[in-house]
C-alpha positions as CSV (number, residue, x, y, z in Angstrom):
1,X,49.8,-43.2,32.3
2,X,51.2,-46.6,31.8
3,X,49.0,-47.9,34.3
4,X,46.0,-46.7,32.9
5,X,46.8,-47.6,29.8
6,X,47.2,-51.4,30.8
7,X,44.1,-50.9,32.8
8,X,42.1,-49.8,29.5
9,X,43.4,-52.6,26.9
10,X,42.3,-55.7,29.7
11,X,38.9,-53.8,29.9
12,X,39.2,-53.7,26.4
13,X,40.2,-57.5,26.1
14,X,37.8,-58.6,28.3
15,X,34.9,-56.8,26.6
16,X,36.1,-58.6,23.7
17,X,36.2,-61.9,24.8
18,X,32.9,-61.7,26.6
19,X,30.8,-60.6,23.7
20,X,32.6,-62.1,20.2
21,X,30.5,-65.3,21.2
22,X,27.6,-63.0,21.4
23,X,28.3,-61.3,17.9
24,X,29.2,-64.5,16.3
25,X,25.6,-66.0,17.4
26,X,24.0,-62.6,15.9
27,X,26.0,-62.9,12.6
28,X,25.1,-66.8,12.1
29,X,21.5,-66.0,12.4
30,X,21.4,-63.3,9.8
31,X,24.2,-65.4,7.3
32,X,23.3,-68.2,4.7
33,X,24.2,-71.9,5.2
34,X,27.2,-71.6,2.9
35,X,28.7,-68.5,5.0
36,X,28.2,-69.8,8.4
37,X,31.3,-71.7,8.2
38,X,33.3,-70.8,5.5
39,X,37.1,-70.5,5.9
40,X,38.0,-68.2,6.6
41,X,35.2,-67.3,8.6
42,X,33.3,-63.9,7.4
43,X,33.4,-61.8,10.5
44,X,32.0,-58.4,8.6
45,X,31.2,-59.2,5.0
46,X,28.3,-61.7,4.0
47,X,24.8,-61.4,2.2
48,X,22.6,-60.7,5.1
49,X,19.1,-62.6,4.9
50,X,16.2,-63.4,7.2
51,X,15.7,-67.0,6.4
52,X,15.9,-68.2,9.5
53,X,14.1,-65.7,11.2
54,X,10.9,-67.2,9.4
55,X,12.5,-70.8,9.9
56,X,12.4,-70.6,13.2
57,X,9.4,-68.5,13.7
58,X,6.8,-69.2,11.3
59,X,7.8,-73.0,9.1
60,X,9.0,-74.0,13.2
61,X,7.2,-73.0,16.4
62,X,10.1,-71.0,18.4
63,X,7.1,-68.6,18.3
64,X,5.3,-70.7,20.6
65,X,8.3,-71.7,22.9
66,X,8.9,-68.0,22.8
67,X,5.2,-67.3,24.3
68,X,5.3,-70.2,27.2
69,X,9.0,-68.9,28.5
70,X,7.7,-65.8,28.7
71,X,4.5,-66.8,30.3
72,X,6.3,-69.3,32.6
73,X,9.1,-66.7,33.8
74,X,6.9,-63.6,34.5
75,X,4.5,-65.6,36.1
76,X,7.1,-67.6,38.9
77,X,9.2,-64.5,39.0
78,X,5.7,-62.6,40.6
79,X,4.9,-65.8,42.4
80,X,8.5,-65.5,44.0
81,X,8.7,-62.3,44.7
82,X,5.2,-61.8,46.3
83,X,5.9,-65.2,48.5
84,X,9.3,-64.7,49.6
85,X,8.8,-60.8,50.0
86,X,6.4,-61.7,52.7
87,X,9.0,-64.5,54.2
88,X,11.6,-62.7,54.2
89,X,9.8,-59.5,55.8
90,X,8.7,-61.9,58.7
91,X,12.2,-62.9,59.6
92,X,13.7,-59.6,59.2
93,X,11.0,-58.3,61.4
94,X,9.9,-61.1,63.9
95,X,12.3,-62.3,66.2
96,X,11.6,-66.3,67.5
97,X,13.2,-68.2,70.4
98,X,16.1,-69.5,70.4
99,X,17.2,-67.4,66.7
100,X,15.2,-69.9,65.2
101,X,14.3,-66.9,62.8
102,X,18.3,-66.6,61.6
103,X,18.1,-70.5,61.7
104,X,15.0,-70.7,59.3
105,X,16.7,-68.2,57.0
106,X,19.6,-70.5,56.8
107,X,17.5,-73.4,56.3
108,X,15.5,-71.8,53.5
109,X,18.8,-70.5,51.6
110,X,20.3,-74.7,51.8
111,X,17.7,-75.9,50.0
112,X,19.0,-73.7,47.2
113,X,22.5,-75.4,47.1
114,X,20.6,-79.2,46.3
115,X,21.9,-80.1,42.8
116,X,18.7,-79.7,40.5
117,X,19.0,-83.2,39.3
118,X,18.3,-84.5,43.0
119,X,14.5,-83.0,43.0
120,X,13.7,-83.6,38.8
121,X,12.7,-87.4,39.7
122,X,10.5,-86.9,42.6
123,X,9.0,-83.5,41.0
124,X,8.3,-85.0,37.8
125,X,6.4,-87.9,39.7
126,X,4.7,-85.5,41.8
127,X,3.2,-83.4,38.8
128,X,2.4,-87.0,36.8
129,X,0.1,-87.9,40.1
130,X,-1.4,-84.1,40.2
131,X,-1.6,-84.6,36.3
132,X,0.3,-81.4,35.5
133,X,2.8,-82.9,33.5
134,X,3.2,-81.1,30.2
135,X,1.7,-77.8,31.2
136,X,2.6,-74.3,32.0
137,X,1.7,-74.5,35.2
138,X,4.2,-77.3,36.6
139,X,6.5,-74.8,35.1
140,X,5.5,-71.6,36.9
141,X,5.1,-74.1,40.6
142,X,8.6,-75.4,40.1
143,X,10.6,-72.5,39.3
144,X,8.8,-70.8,41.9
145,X,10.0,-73.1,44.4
146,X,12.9,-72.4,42.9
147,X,13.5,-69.1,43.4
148,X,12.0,-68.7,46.7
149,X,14.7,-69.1,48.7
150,X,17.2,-66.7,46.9
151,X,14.3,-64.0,47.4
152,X,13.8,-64.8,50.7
153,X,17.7,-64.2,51.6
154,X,18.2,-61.3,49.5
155,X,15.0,-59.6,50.5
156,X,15.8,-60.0,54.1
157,X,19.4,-58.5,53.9
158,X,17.4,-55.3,51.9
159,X,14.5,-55.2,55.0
160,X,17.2,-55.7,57.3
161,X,18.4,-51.8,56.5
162,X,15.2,-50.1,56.7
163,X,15.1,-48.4,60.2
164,X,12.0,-50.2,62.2
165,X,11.5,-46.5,63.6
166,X,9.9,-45.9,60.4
167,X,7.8,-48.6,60.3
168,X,7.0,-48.0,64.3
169,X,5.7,-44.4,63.7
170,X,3.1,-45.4,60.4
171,X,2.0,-47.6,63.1
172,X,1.6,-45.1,65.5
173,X,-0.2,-43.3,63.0
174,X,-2.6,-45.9,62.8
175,X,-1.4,-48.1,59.7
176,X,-1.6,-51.9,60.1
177,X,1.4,-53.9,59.7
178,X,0.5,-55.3,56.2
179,X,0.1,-51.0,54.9
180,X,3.5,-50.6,56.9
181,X,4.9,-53.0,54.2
182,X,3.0,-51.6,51.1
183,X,3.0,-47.9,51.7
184,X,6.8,-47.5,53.7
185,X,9.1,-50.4,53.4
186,X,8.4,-51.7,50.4
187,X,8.7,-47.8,48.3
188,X,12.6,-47.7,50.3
189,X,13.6,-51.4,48.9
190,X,12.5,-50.7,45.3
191,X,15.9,-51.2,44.2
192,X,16.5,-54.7,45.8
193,X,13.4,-55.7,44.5
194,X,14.1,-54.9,41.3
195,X,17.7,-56.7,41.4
196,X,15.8,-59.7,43.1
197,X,13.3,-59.8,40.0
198,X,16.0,-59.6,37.2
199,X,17.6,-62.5,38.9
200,X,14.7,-64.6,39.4
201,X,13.7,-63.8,35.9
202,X,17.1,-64.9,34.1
203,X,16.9,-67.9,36.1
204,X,13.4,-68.8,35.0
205,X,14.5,-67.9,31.3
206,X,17.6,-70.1,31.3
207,X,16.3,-72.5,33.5
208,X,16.4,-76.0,31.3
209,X,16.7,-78.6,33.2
210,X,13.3,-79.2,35.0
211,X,11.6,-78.0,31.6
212,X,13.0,-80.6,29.7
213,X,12.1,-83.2,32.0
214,X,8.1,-81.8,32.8
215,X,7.2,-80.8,28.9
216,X,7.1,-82.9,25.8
217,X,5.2,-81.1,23.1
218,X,5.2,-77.3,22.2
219,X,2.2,-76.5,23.9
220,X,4.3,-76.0,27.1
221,X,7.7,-76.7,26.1
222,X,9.9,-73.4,26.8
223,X,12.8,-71.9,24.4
224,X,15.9,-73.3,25.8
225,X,14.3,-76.8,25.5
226,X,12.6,-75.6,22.1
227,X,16.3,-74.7,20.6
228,X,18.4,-77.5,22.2
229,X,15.6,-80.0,20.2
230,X,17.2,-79.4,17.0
231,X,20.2,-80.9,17.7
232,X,18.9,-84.3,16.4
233,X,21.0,-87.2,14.1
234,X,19.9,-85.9,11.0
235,X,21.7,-82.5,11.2
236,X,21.7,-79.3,12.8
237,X,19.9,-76.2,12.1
238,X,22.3,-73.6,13.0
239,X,20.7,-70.6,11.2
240,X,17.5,-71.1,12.9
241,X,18.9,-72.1,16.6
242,X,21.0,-68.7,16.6
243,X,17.8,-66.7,15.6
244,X,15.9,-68.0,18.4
245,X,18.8,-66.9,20.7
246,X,19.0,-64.1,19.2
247,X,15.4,-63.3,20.2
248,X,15.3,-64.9,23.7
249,X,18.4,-62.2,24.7
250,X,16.2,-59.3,24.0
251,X,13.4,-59.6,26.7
252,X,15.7,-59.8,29.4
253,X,17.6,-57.5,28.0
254,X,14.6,-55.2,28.0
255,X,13.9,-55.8,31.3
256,X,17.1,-55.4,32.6
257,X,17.7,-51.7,30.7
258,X,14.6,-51.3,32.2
259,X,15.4,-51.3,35.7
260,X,19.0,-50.3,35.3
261,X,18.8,-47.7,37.2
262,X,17.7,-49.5,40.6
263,X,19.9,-52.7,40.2
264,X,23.6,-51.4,41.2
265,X,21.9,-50.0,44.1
266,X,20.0,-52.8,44.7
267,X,23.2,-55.1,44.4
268,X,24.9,-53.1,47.2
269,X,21.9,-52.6,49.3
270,X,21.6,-55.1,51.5
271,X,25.3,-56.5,51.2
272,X,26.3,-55.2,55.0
273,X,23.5,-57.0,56.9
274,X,22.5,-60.4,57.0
């Protein structure tokens, strides 16, 4: 009883640690200037209002960064997935001399442990020459490079599990290898596919670097870059920066809920094969 008892209050702990930050950031964007840091701090009681709510979303244009994150990470996370679904079924599936199938996979997945900052030089000179700099689509190219090789390495652990007997007698059947991978394999890794997307999606939300070096004005500048711009000399707009993060946790919150039911099973899926 003891033992579970213990077990309960570090769960307990824990939960509270992890999400006081989160309740804090909720409870500055609904509080005036004078409460946000008054001492002591007001944890429960305060005058609620929605000042910064239109701050941020109609007097600034959070509504706009808002729009070209959401733009920007849908569109790579599909991009991703579609590319490195087909990559990764090839070298689940196709065996080349010498293992040079298990060596490209390893080769892919390196390029994924390069510090960001090593690429943002040459891929911001690249996009000046293509004249892309400053636009969505720079966005969408990059972080689809970036997430390519996590969905290659994940999606060949999950295609690694289906049995190839099942792919072996659509074929039989008459089904070319491309409606193998639509109409069987594809329907039995639904779950990984749908960890794999939340993944490449939060990394395409957060992502800040690369947008911050690629976008200067709001046309294609993304949240995280939008909010971290009002940190400036003159002061800092507290009230409005937590509403914005208020609002950029609830799509991917959404789309996680969404998929709940697919990503612990997904997660586990292709964890004993490589």
């Amino acid at each position: 009883m003891t033992t579970r008892l213990t077990k309960y209050l570090l769960v307990l702990f824990a939960l509270l640690v992890t999400l006081a930050p989160v309740y804090w950031l909720v409870t500055i964007s609904f509080k005036r200037e004078i409460d946000q840091f008054a001492v002591p701090p007001k944890w429960f009681i305060f005058t609620p209002t929605l000042e910064h709510y239109a701050d941020a979303f109609i007097a600034r244009s959070f509504g706009q960064y808002l729009l070209n994150s959401l733009l920007v990470a849908v569109s790579s996370t599909i991009c991703a997935l579609v590319i490195g679904t087909l990559a990764a079924y090839a070298l689940a599936r196709f065996r080349l001399p010498r293992n040079l199938d298990r060596k490209l996979a390893l080769w892919i997945l390196s390029t994924r442990m390069f510090p960001a900052i090593v690429t943002a030089v040459p891929l911001f000179l690249i996009m000046r020459d293509l004249r892309l700099v400053n636009t969505r689509v720079a966005l969408i190219i990059v972080y689809t490079g970036l997430n390519l090789p996590f969905v290659v390495w994940m999606m060949r652990g999950f295609f690694a599990e289906v049995p190839r007997d099942l792919e072996e007698s659509a074929m039989v059947d008459g089904d070319s290898r491309m409606g193998v991978l639509v109409r069987v394999v594809l329907p039995l890794v639904a779950p990984g596919l749908a960890a794999t997307a939340v993944f490449c999606l939060i990394v395409s939300w957060n992502e800040f670097l690369f947008a911050l070096v690629l976008t200067q004005t709001d046309e294609a500048m993304t949240l995280p870059v939008g909010i971290a711009g009002r940190v400036t000399q003159y002061g800092i707009k507290w009230g409005a920066m937590s509403a914005a993060a208020v609002v950029a946790m609830v799509p991917i919150l959404a789309f996680a809920m969404s998929v709940q039911r697919y990503l612990v099973r997904g997660l586990s899926l292709g964890g004993v094969k490589g």
